[in-house]
SEMI-262617 format. One record per residue (C-alpha): residue in three letters; chain; x, y, z. Coordinates in nm, 3 decimals, always signed. Layout:
<nuvexs>
+------+-----+---------+---------+---------+
| type | mol |      px |      py |      pz |
+------+-----+---------+---------+---------+
|  ALA |   A |       X |       Y |       Z |
...
+------+-----+---------+---------+---------+
</nuvexs>
This chain:
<nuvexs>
+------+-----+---------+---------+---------+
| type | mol |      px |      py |      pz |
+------+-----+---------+---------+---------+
|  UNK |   A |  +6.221 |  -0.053 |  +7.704 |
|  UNK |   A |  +6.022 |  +0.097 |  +7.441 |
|  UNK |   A |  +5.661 |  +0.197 |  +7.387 |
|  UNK |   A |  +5.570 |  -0.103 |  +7.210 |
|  UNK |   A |  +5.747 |  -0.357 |  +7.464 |
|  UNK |   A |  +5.543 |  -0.156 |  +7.733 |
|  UNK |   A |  +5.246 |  -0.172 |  +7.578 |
|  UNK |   A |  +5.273 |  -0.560 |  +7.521 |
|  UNK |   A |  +5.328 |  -0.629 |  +7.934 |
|  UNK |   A |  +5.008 |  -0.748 |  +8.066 |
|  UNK |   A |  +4.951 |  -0.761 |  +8.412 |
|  UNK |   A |  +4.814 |  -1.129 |  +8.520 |
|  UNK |   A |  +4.688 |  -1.036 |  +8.857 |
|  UNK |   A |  +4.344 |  -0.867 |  +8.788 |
|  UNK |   A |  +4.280 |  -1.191 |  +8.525 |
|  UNK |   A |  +4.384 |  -1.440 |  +8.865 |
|  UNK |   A |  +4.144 |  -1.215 |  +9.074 |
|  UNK |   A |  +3.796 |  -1.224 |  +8.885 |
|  UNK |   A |  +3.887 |  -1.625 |  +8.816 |
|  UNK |   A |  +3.878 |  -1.677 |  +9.214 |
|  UNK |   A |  +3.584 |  -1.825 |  +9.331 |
|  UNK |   A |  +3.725 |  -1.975 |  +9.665 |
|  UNK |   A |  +3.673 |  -1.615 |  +9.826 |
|  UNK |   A |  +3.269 |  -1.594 |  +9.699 |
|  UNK |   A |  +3.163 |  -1.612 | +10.114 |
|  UNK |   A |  +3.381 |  -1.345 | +10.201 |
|  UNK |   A |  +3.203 |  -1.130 |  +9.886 |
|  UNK |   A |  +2.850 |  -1.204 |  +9.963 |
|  UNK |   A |  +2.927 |  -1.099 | +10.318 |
|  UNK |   A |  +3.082 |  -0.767 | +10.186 |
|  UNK |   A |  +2.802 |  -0.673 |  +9.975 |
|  UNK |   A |  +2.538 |  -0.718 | +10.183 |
|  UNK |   A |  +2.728 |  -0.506 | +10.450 |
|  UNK |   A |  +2.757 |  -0.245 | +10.166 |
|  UNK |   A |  +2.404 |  -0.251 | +10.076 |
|  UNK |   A |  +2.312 |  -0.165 | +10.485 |
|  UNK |   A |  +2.593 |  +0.077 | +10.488 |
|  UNK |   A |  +2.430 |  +0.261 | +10.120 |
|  UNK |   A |  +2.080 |  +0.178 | +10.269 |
|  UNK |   A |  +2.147 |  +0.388 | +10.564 |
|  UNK |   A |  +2.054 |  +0.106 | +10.792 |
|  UNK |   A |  +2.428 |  +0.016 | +10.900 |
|  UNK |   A |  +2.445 |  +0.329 | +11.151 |
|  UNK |   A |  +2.857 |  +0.357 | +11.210 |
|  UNK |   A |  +2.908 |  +0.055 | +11.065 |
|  UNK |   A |  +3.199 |  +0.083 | +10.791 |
|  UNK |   A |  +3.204 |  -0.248 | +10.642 |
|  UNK |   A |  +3.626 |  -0.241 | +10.661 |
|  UNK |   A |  +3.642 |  -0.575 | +10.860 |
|  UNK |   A |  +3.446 |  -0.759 | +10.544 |
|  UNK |   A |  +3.687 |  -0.588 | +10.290 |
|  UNK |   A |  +4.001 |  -0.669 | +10.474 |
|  UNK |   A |  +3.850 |  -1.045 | +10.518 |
|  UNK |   A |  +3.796 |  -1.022 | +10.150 |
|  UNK |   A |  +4.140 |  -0.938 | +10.025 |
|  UNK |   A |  +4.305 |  -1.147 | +10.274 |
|  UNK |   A |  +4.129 |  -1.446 | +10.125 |
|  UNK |   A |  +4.193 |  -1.278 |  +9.776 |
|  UNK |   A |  +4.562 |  -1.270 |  +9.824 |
|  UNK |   A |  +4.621 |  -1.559 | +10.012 |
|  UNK |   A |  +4.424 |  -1.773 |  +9.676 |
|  UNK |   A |  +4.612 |  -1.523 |  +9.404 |
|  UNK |   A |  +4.962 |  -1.563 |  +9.578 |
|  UNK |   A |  +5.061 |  -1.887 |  +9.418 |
|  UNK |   A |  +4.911 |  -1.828 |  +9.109 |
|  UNK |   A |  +5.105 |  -1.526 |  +9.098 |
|  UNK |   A |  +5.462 |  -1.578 |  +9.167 |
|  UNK |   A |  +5.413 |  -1.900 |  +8.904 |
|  UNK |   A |  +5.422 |  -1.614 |  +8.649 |
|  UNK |   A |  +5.634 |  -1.429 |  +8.753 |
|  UNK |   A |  +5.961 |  -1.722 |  +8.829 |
+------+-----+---------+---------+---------+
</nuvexs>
């Protein structure tokens, strides 16, 4: 493959991600656990359970929308 064949691949998946408004819950829950956690108000709290809630529902929406563009 050459330069300008690389250069002309665009990867799809960040584009499917920002368009996915299904997961908008599982955002506004992870923010607001970030903004304790940056706050200093979250004490141990990590916020890792709302992220990995977050890209579950991420993937699990993107999935489909994916592997259309890629068959």
């Amino acid at each position: 493959m050459s330069e300008i064949e690389a250069a002309e691949i665009v990867d799809p998946k960040p584009a499917i991600e920002e368009g996915n408004h299904h997961c908008h819950s599982f955002k506004e829950k992870f923010d607001k656990c970030q903004a304790r956690v940056e706050g200093g108000d979250a004490g141990e709290e990590t916020c890792v359970e709302e992220f990995f809630d977050l890209m579950e529902c991420v993937g699990h929406c993107s999935a489909p929308k994916l592997w259309a563009k890629l068959k």
